[in-house]
C-alpha positions in Angstrom: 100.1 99.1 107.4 97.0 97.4 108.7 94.3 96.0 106.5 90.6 95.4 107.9 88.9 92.4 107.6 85.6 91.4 107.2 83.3 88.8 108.6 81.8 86.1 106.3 78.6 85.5 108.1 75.6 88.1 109.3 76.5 86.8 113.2 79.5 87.1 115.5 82.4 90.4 115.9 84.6 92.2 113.5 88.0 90.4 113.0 90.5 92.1 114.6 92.8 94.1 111.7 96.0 92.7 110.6 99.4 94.3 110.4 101.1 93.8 106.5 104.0 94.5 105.3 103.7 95.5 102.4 101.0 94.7 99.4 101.6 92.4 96.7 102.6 93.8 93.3 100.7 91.0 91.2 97.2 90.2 92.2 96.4 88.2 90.0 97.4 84.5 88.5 96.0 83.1 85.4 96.9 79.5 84.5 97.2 78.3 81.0 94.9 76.7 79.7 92.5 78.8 81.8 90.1 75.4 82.6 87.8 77.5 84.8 87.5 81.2 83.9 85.9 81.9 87.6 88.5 83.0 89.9 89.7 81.8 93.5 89.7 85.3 95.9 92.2 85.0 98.3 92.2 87.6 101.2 95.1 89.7 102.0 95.5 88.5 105.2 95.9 85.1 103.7 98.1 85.6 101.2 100.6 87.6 104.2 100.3 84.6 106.7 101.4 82.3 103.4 104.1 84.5 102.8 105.3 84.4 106.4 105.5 80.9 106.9 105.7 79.2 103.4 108.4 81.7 102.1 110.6 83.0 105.4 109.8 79.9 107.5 108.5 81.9 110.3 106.2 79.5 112.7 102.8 80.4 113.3 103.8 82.4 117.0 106.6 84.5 115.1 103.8 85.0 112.3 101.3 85.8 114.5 103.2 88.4 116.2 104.3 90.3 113.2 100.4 90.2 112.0 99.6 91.6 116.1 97.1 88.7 116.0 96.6 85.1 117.8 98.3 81.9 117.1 94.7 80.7 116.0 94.2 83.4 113.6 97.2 82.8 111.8 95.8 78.7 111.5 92.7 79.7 110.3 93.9 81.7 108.2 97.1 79.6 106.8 94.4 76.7 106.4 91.8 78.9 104.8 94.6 79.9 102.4 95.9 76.8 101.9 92.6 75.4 100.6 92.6 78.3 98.0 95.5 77.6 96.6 95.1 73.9 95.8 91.8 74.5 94.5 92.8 77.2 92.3 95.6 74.2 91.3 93.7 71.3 91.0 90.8 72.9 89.4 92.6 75.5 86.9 91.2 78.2 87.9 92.2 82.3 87.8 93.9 83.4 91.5 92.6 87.1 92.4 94.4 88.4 95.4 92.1 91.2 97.0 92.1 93.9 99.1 88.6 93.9 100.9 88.7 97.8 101.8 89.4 98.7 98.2 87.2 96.3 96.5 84.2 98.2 99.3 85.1 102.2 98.3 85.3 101.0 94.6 81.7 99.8 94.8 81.0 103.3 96.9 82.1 105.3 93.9 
């Protein structure tokens, strides 16, 4: 299944889609003791590219071709992951794991 992304900024193109295998069944992570009650929203896309590499020790080329995106892609987003992760760690905080398309037609309806 493919799941759209969306650009962070006002400037520049679309990202290109990704291919997933499947969604997650939990989304969300709560530590105890909750330190920070404002969550950390990692990206679909992010969490498949940790996934891929962190859990079936795929490199970033073997990842990137099951995603059908670049080498660089899947960096940026393993490093943009990454980052989530440890701050939702070191900082206590809730981890949300989102679906950007949903999230949009749930604020449409």
């Amino acid at each position: 299944m493919w799941q759209r992304r969306h650009r962070c900024g006002k400037r520049g193109r679309c990202p290109k889609p990704v291919m997933l295998d499947s969604f997650p069944t939990i989304q969300d992570f709560i530590p105890a003791p909750l330190v920070n009650s404002e969550p950390v929203f990692l990206d679909l896309a992010e969490f498949e590219v940790l996934r891929l590499i962190e859990l079936e020790d795929l490199s970033q080329e073997e990842a990137g071709k099951r995603m059908g995106v670049s080498r660089g892609t899947v960096w940026r987003l393993l490093k943009s992951g990454r980052k989530k992760l440890v701050k939702a760690l070191v900082e206590g905080r809730p981890i949300k794991i989102v679906h950007w398309s949903l999230e949009n037609s749930e604020e449409k309806s």
